[in-house]
C-alpha positions as CSV (number, residue, x, y, z in Angstrom):
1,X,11.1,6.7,17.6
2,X,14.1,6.7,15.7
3,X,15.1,7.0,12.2
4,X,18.5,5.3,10.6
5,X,19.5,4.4,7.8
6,X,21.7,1.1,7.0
7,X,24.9,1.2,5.7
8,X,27.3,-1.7,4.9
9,X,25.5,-3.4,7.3
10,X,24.9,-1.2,10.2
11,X,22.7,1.1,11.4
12,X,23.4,4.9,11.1
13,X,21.3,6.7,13.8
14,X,19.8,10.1,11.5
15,X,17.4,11.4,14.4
16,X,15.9,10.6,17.3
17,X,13.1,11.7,19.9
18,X,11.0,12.0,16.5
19,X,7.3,13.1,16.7
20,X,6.2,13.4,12.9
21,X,7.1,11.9,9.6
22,X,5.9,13.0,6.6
23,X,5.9,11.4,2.9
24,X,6.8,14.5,0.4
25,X,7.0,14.8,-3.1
26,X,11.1,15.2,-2.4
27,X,11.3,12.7,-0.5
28,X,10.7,12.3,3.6
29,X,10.1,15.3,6.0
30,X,11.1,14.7,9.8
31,X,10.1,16.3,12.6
32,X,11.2,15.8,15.9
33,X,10.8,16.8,19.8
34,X,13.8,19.0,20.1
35,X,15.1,19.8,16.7
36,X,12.0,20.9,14.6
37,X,11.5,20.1,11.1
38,X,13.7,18.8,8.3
39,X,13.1,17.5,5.1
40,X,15.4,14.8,3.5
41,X,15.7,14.8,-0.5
42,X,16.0,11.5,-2.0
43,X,15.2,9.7,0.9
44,X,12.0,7.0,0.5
45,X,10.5,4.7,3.5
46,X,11.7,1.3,3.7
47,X,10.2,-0.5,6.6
48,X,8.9,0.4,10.3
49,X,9.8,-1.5,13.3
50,X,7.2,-0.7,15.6
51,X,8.7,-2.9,18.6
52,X,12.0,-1.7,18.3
53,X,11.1,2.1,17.7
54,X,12.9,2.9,14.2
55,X,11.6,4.1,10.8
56,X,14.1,2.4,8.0
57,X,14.9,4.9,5.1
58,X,16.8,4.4,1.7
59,X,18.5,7.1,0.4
60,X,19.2,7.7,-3.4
Protein backbone atom coordinates (compact mmCIF):
# COMPACT_ATOMS: atom_id res chain seq x y z
CA UNK A 1 0.00 0.00 0.00
CA UNK A 2 0.95 3.36 -0.76
CA UNK A 3 0.32 6.79 0.51
CA UNK A 4 0.38 10.16 -1.90
CA UNK A 5 -0.86 13.04 -1.70
CA UNK A 6 -2.22 15.08 -4.88
CA UNK A 7 -0.91 18.13 -5.95
CA UNK A 8 -1.88 20.34 -8.91
CA UNK A 9 -3.21 17.42 -10.25
CA UNK A 10 -0.74 14.67 -9.66
CA UNK A 11 0.13 12.27 -7.48
CA UNK A 12 3.11 12.81 -4.99
CA UNK A 13 4.29 9.28 -3.81
CA UNK A 14 4.87 9.99 0.39
CA UNK A 15 5.62 6.23 1.35
CA UNK A 16 5.41 3.11 0.25
CA UNK A 17 5.57 -0.75 1.37
CA UNK A 18 3.24 0.65 4.21
CA UNK A 19 2.01 -1.81 6.93
CA UNK A 20 0.08 0.50 9.49
CA UNK A 21 -1.86 3.72 9.54
CA UNK A 22 -3.00 5.28 12.28
CA UNK A 23 -5.64 8.23 12.88
CA UNK A 24 -3.89 10.66 15.66
CA UNK A 25 -5.03 13.57 17.33
CA UNK A 26 -2.13 15.46 15.13
CA UNK A 27 -3.00 14.25 12.40
CA UNK A 28 -1.98 10.64 10.54
CA UNK A 29 0.84 8.24 11.81
CA UNK A 30 2.48 5.88 9.17
CA UNK A 31 4.22 2.99 9.60
CA UNK A 32 5.82 1.11 7.04
CA UNK A 33 7.92 -2.25 6.21
CA UNK A 34 11.33 -0.77 5.99
CA UNK A 35 11.20 2.68 7.40
CA UNK A 36 9.40 2.34 10.81
CA UNK A 37 7.11 4.84 12.16
CA UNK A 38 6.33 8.47 11.25
CA UNK A 39 3.71 10.73 12.15
CA UNK A 40 2.49 13.50 9.75
CA UNK A 41 1.02 16.78 11.48
CA UNK A 42 -1.77 18.35 9.66
CA UNK A 43 -2.35 15.56 7.47
CA UNK A 44 -6.21 14.08 7.48
CA UNK A 45 -7.52 10.87 5.38
CA UNK A 46 -9.18 11.65 2.20
CA UNK A 47 -10.15 8.48 0.48
CA UNK A 48 -8.71 4.70 0.05
CA UNK A 49 -8.28 2.95 -3.09
CA UNK A 50 -8.31 -0.47 -2.12
CA UNK A 51 -7.85 -1.85 -5.90
CA UNK A 52 -5.20 0.42 -6.75
CA UNK A 53 -3.27 0.14 -3.29
CA UNK A 54 -3.07 3.98 -2.12
CA UNK A 55 -4.31 5.81 0.95
CA UNK A 56 -5.25 9.67 -0.30
CA UNK A 57 -4.23 12.26 2.37
CA UNK A 58 -4.85 16.12 2.54
CA UNK A 59 -2.49 18.10 4.07
CA UNK A 60 -3.20 21.55 5.85
Amino acid sequence: MRVVVEKEGKEEVMFENVTRLDVIEQGIAVATLFEGSREIVGAALRRIDFLGGKVYLSLS
